[in-house]
C-alpha positions, 0 to 999 in steps of 0.5 A, a space after each residue: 508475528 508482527 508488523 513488518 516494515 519496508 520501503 517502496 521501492 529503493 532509497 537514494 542510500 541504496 542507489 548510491 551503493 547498489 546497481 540492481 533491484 535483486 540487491 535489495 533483500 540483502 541491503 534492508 535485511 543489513 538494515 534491519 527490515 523486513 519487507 520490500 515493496 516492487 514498484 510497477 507504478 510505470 508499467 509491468 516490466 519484470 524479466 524472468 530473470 530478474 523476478 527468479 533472482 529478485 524471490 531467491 534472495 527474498 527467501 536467503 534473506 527472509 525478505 516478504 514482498 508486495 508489489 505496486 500494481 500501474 499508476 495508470 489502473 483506471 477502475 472508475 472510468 467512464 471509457 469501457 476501453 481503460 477500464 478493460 486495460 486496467 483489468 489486463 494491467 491488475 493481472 499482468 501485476 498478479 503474474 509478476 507478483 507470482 514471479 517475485 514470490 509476492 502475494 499482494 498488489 497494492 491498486 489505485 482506487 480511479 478518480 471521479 471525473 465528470 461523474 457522481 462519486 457513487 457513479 464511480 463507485 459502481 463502475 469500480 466495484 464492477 472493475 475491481 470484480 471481473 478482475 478478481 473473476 479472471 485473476 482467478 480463472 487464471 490461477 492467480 488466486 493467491 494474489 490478494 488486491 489491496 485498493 488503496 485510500 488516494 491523497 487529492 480530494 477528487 480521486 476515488 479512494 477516501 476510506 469508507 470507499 476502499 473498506 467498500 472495495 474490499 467487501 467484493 472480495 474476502 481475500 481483498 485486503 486494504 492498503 491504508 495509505 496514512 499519508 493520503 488519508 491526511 491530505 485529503 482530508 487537509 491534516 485530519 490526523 492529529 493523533 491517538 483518536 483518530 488512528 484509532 477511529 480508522 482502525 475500528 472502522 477497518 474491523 467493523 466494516 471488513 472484520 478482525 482477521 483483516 484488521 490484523 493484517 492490513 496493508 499500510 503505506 506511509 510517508 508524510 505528505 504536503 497537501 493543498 486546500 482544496 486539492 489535497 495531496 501535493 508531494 511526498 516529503 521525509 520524515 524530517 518535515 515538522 509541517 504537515 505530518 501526519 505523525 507515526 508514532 500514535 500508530 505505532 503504539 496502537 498497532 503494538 499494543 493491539 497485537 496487530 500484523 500490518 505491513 508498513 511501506 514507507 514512502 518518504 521521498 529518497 529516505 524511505 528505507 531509513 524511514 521505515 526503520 525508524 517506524 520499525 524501532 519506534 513500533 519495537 519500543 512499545 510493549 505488546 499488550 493488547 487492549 
């Protein structure tokens, strides 16, 4: 099958071209992608009519897509009220996503807060839990949550966090944010070794099938000491990494299928096809 590749949401070289959404498929098939990531970062607010025409040309153009589920999802806090609205916000994310033809919604993991990390832990799994008890009472449960690994230091959501997350559920899938995993730990990932180290921590702890197709965002990002994660940069920037090319390889010769999102700053279609090209000049036996 593959790797895919695709952009969160719309570059500025779309923007400059098309007016609508329902446009994309056919841009980033012209391009040579594969996949498209809906944003909801600020809310669900899919029409009927959009979501219909948005998954139709998804189908013509042979288009796979996910979508961002809210920013604003809270699993970890304290306040029992955000905690609920963040269950209602994963759901209506699972309607919409139905709606577009996507069958994965990427989830921000919390923050700490005044809390111990473990503390927020629990509070997530149980979040993350209830919700996946209702998406499914709902008929929802073709929908896989994919939590994501967060960028600042304070936010829930380094690694072994979101390996724990998954492990509630086996249709959770994670979204390993390359980007983030960096920045919180202040360039971290310096090459081949340490991709390595996260993709065999992703098998051992979540197994081989969702290895395989694991769900992935990238983009290079300019982070702070201590804070972590600052601002999302292209992939023109030569400071702060981290570099895909490593990556690529390792996903090409182990025959894996993730989905790549790339999320540079206004170049992410042109990005995630040069991810994609990079990844298409490795050959593909396993190791």
């Amino acid at each position: 099958m593959g790797a895919k590749f695709g952009p969160a949401g719309n570059s500025e070289s779309f923007s400059a071209k098309y007016k609508s959404t329902v446009e994309a498929p056919e841009f980033l098939k012209k391009m040579g992608l594969d996949h498209y990531e809906y944003q909801c970062g600020r809310g669900v607010r899919v029409s009927d009519k959009l979501a219909d025409s948005l998954r139709k040309r998804a189908q013509e153009h042979k288009i796979s897509l996910s979508l961002h589920a809210p920013y604003f999802i809270s699993l970890s806090s304290i306040d029992e009220e955000k905690r609920s609205n963040s269950i209602n916000y994963i759901l209506q994310s699972c309607e919409a996503a139905l709606k577009i033809g996507a069958d994965r919604i990427v989830i921000h993991s919390g923050s700490c807060s005044k809390m111990s990390r473990e503390e927020a832990m629990c509070y997530a799994e149980e979040t993350l839990k209830n919700a996946r008890q209702e998406a499914v009472a709902r008929g929802y449960e073709a929908v896989h949550f994919c939590p994501e690994t967060m960028g600042k230091v304070n936010q829930l959501g380094n690694l072994e966090e979101v390996l724990r997350l998954c492990q509630i559920d086996d249709t959770f899938i994670p979204c390993i944010d390359f980007g983030h995993l960096n920045a919180r730990t202040l360039g971290g990932i310096k090459g081949r070794e340490d991709y390595l180290d996260i993709l065999n921590k992703i098998e051992n702890q979540l197994g081989t099938d969702r290895l395989k197709i694991f769900h992935s965002h990238f983009s290079k990002i300019m982070y702070t000491d201590p804070g972590g994660e600052k601002k999302h940069l292209t992939f023109e920037d030569s400071v702060y990494g981290p570099e895909f090319e490593p990556l690529m390889e390792l996903v090409a010769q182990k025959d894996l299928s993730p989905v790549f999102i790339c999320e540079s700053a206004g170049t992410q279609a042109e990005d995630a096809l040069t991810m994609k090209k990079s990844y298409m000049s490795f050959d593909t036996e396993r190791i």
